[in-house]
C-alpha positions, -999 to +999 in steps of 0.1 A: +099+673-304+123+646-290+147+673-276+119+683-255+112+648-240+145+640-229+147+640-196+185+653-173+194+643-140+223+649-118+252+627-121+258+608-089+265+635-064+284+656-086+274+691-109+271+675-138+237+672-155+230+648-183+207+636-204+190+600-193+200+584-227+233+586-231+263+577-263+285+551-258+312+554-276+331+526-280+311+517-316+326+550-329+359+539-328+361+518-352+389+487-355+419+490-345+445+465-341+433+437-315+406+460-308+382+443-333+351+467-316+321+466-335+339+465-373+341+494-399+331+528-394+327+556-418+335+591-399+313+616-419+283+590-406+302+586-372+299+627-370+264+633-381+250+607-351+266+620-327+255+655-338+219+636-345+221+624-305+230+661-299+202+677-317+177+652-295+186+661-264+219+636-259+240+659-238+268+627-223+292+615-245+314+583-227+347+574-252+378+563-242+415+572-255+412+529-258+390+531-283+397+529-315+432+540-305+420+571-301+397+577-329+364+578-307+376+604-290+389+624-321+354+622-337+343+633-305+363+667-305+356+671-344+318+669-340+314+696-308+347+718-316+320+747-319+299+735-295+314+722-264+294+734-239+263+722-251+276+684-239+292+666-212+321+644-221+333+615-199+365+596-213+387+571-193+426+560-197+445+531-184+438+504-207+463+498-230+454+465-253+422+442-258+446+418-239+437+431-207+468+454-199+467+486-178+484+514-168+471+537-137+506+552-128+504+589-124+527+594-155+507+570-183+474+588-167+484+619-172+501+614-205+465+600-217+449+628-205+465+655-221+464+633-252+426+628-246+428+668-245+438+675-275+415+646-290+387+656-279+397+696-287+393+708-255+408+725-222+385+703-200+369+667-196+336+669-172+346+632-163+378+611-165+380+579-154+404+553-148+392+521-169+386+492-151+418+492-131+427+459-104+423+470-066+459+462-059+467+487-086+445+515-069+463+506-038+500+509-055+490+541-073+480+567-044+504+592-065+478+589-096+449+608-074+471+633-064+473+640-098+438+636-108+430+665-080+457+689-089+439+682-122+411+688-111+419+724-089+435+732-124+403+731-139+417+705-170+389+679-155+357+684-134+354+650-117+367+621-120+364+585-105+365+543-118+347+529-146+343+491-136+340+467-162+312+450-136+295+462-103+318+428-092+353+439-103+349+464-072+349+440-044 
């Protein structure tokens, strides 16, 4: 079957193994506010696909407490509360609006983790990022990796890094 076909590979040089094809998200999410997404959702349909994806061999899940104002990531935590370790969930804080306006201080990060948390119903994310942040906010922020390293010596993350909105936003 399809399950057997996919094919997992290491995540950069990290633990994690994932599956090749993986579920972005952001779709899932729905509207909300100025975050116009990709329009309506149902949840129930929302659910089954990513329990679908799941079923095929789709082990990585990327979300974002951004999207959908949370909802991607609630759907998320609602469709693998009894199976969490069966899939790898990446989810990223620091946007705030559609607008363009972010947040990498060590407190808004690790208030949108904890939140992301409980969204996603449980006691560890295998990846959190920071998304899309500006260098000179990486630079003003050295407190925010402190954090993300106690965070992740506490166990509440397994790695964590940048998600760029292009390779070019890094230079």
């Amino acid at each position: 079957g399809l399950r057997e076909q996919m094919k997992y590979r290491q995540l950069g040089n990290t633990d994690l193994i994932i599956s090749e094809i993986g579920f972005g998200a952001w779709g899932i999410g729905g509207s909300n506010n100025d975050d116009i997404a990709y329009g309506k959702t149902d949840d129930q349909v929302s659910i089954e696909t990513l329990r679908y994806a799941l079923d095929r061999g789709v082990t990585f899940y990327d979300t974002s407490d951004f999207y959908g104002g949370g909802k991607s990531e609630t759907l998320i935590g609602q469709a693998f509360k009894s199976n969490r370790r069966d899939v790898i969930l990446a989810t990223k804080g620091g946007m705030v609006n559609a607008k363009g306006v972010r947040f990498i201080d060590r407190k808004y990060i690790e208030e949108s983790l904890y939140s992301s948390l409980q969204r996603l119903r449980t006691d560890y994310i295998d990846l959190y990022q920071l998304l899309s942040p500006t260098l000179k906010s990486l630079y003003q922020n050295p407190e925010t990796f402190e954090f993300l390293e106690s965070a992740k010596k506490q166990g509440l993350i397994r790695e964590y890094g940048i998600s760029l909105e292009s390779p070019t936003q890094g230079f």
